[in-house]
C-alpha positions in Angstrom: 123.9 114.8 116.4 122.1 117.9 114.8 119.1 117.4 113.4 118.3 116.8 109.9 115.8 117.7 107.7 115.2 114.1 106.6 115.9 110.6 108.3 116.6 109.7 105.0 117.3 111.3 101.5 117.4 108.9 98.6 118.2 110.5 95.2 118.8 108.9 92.1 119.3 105.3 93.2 119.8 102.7 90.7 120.7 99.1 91.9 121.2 96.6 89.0 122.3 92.7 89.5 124.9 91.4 86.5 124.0 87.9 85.8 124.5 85.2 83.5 120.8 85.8 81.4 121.9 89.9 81.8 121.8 92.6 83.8 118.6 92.7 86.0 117.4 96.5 86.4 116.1 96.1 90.1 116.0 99.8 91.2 115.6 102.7 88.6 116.5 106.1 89.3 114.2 106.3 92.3 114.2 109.6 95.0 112.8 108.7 98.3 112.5 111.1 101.3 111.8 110.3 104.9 111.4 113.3 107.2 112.0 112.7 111.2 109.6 110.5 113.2 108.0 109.8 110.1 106.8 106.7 108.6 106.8 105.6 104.8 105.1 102.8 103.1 106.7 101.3 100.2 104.5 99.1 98.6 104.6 96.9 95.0 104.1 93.2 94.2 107.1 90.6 94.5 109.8 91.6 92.5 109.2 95.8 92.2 112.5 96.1 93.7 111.3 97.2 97.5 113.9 95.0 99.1 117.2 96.1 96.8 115.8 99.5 98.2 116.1 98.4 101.5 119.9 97.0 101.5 121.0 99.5 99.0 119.6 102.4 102.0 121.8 99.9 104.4 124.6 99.8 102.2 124.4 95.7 102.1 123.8 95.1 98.1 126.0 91.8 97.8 128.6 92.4 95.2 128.7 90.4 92.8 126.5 90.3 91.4 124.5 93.5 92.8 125.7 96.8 92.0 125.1 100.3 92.9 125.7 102.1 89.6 124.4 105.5 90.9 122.4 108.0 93.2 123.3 109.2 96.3 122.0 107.8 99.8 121.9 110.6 103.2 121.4 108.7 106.5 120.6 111.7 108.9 123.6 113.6 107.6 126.0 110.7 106.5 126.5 110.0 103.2 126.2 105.9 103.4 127.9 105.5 100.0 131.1 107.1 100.7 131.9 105.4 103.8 134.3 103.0 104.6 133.3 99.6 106.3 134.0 100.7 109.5 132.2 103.8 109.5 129.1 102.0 108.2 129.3 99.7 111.0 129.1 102.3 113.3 126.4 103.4 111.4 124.2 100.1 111.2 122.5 99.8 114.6 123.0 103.9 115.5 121.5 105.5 113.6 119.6 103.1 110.7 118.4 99.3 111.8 116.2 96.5 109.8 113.6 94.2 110.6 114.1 91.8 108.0 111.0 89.5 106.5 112.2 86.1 108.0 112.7 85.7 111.3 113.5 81.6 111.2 116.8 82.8 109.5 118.3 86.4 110.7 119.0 85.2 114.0 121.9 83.6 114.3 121.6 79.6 115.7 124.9 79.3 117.9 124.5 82.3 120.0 121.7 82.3 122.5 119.7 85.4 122.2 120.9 87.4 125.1 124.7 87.7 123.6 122.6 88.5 120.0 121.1 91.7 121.5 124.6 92.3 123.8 126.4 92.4 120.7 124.3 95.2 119.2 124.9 97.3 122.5 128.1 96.5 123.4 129.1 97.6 119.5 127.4 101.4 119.6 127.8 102.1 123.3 130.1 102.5 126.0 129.2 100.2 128.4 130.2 97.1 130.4 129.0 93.6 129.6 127.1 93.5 132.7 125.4 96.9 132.0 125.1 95.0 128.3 123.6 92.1 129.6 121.2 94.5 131.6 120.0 96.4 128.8 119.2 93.4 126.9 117.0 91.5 129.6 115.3 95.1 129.7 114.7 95.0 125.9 113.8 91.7 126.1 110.7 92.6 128.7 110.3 95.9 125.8 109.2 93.1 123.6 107.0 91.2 125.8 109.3 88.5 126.6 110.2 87.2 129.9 114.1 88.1 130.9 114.5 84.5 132.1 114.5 83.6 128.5 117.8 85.4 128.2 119.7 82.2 127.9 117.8 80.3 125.0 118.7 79.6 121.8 116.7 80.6 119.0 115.7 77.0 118.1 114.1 77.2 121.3 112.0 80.2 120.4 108.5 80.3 118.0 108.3 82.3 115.2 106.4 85.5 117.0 109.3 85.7 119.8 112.1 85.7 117.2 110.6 88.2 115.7 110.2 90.0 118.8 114.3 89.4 119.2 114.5 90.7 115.9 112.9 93.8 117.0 114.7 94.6 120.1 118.1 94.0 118.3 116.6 96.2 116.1 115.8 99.2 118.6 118.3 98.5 121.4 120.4 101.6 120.4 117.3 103.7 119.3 118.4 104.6 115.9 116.9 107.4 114.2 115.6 105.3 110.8 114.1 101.7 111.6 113.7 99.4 108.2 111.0 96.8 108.6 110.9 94.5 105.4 107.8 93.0 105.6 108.2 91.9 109.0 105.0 89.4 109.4 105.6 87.8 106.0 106.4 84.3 107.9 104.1 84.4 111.1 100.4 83.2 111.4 97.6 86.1 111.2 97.4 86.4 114.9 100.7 86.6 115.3 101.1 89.2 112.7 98.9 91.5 114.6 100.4 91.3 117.8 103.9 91.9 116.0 102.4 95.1 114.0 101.5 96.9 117.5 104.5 96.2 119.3 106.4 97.9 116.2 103.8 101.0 116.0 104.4 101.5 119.7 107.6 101.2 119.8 108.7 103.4 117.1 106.5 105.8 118.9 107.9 105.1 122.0 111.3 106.0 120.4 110.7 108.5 118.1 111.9 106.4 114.9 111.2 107.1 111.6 110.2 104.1 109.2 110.3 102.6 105.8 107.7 99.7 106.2 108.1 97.4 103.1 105.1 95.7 102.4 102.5 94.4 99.7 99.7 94.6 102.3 97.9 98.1 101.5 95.8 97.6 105.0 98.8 97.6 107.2 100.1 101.1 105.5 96.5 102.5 106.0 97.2 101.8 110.4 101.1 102.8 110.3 102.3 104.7 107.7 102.1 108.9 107.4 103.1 108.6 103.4 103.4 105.8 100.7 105.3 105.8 98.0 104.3 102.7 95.0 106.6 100.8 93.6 106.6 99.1 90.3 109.4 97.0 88.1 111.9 99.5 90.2 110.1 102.9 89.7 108.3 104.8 92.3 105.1 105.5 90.4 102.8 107.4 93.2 104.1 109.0 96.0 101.5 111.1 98.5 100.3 111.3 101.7 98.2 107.8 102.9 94.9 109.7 102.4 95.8 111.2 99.1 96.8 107.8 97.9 94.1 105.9 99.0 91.2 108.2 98.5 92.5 110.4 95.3 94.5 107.7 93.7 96.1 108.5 90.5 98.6 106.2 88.9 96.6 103.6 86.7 98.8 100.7 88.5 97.7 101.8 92.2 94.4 102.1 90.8 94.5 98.1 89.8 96.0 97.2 93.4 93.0 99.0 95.0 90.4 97.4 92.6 91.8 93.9 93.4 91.3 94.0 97.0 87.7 92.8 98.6 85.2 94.9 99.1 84.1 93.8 102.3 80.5 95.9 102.0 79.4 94.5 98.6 80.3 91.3 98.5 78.8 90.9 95.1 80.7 92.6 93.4 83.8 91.1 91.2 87.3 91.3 92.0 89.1 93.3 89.2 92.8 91.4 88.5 95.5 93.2 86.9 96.1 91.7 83.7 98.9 90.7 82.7 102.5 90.4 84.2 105.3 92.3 85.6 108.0 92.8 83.2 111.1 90.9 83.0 113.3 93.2 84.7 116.3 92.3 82.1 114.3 93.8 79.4 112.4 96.4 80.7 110.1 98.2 77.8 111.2 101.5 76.6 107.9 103.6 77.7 106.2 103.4 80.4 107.2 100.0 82.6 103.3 99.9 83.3 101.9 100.4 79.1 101.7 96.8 78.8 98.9 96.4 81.4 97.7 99.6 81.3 93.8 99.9 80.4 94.0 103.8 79.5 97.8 102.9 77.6 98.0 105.1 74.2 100.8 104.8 71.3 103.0 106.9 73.3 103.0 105.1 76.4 104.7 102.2 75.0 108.0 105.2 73.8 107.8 107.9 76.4 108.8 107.2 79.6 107.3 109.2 82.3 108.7 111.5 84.9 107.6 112.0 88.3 105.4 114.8 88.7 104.1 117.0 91.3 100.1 117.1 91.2 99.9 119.0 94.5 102.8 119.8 97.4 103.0 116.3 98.6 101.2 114.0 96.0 103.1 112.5 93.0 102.9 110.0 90.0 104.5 109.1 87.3 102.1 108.6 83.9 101.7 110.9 81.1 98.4 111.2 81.6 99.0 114.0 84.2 102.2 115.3 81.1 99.3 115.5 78.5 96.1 117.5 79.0 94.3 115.4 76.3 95.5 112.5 77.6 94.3 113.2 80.9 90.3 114.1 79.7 90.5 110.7 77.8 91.8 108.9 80.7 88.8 110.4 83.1 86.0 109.6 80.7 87.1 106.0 81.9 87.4 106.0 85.0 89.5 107.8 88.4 
């Protein structure tokens, strides 16, 4: 395979879901760009629409009632939403794999975990079932779990090992693009840690690049290279981790960082985002964000902004950086 300028090359994606109470505008016109060995953080509260951005990337939107209605999707060179069902089969597990955020339920409960990760291999490379069955045990040790366990089910198994499972699945044919959807949503604190490394070092170990869904803005500070923020389906900031976190622009990755602890002054008062996410059948015509914006002016609530450049590799989405004026008023306030 040659090499690619990016992993992955997402532009234009909108994902919608037709339902009973209407059509539910998950994904909106987002571009998202992963270059090789890379990793990105995509980060948002429950329901931005980071998920929908991970299965429409995997080409596994159910339908109905999900729908990709446009944008086009580049895999390392293949264009994911112009292949047939075979081709992306060959394509799942080769060259893009997931991590998905509950490990109690993507494993499946009549196969025993060995013949899980067999599967995988036996699908993208020409081997025997012995040589299979070898490659697994040795994935199995990868994860940091004996080979003898090659046999159990994954009732058998706590929450951290399937994980682990998950993983090696996940890596066993060293694809170029690993997905990990928040991937220690369902496992204890200490657990999550542990789970965290193994996936840092592995993806080192193999060269992957990432997408690492997540609400957790701690865990993209240790893994990721770039974030991009997500809100009611729009990427609103997009920049390297350290322009993000320490030249923060977008008003709504302003309010994530103000909500967090401050672990040094512990007098001082967390600052919620008020308000709540819109209902994603109704979007607002401006800005998705004008609502429970502090800085929000008349035209916020009927302009909808476009993402613009600030510098080579930093990004947002608010007319604040459109409008000159806008932008002096916003600073007397604040960032």
């Amino acid at each position: 395979m040659d090499k690619h300028e990016f992993a992955l090359d997402v532009s234009n994606l909108t994902v919608e879901y037709v339902t009973s109470d209407g059509i539910v505008h998950a994904v909106n016109d987002i571009d998202l760009k992963i270059p090789p060995q890379k990793s990105v953080g995509l980060v948002g509260e429950t329901g931005a629409g980071k998920t929908s951005t991970a299965l429409a990337i995997m080409n596994l939107i159910p339908s109905p009632p999900g729908v990709i209605r446009s944008g086009k999707i580049i895999l390392n060179g293949y264009d994911v939403l112009h292949m047939k069902d075979s081709e992306l089969n060959q394509v799942r597990g080769s060259e893009v794999a997931m991590i998905f955020q509950d490990p109690m339920t993507a494993l499946n409960p009549v196969l025993n975990i060995g013949e899980q990760i067999e599967e995988s291999i036996l699908l993208h490379e020409d081997v025997t079932r012995d040589e299979a069955h070898e490659q697994a045990c040795e994935m199995l040790e990868m994860v940091g779990i004996d080979r003898s366990r090659i046999y159990d089910y994954p009732h058998q198994l706590s929450g951290g090992m399937k994980q682990r499972v998950i993983i090696a699945i996940a890596l066993c044919c060293n694809p170029h693009l690993l997905i990990a959807d928040e991937p220690t949503t369902a496992l204890d604190v200490t657990i999550q840690a542990q789970v965290l490394d193994l996936i840092s070092n592995l993806r080192d170990e193999y060269r992957t690049a990432m997408l690492l869904i997540t609400h957790d803005l701690g865990i993209v500070a240790d893994m990721c290279d770039e974030v991009s923020v997500m809100y009611a389906g729009r990427i609103v900031e997009h920049g390297t981790v350290e322009e993000v976190f320490t030249n923060t622009k977008h008003p709504y990755t302003e309010g994530l960082f103000d909500s967090l602890p401050k672990i040094n002054d512990r007098k001082s008062l967390l600052k919620p985002i008020i308000g709540l996410m819109p209902d994603p059948t109704e979007l607002p015509e401006g800005c998705t964000f004008a609502p429970r914006c502090r800085y929000a002016m008349d035209k916020c609530f009927k302009r909808r902004p476009s993402l613009n450049a600030i510098s080579d590799t930093h990004e947002v989405s608010c007319l604040a950086y459109e409008d000159p004026v806008f932008s002096i008023e916003r600073n007397k306030h604040g960032r």
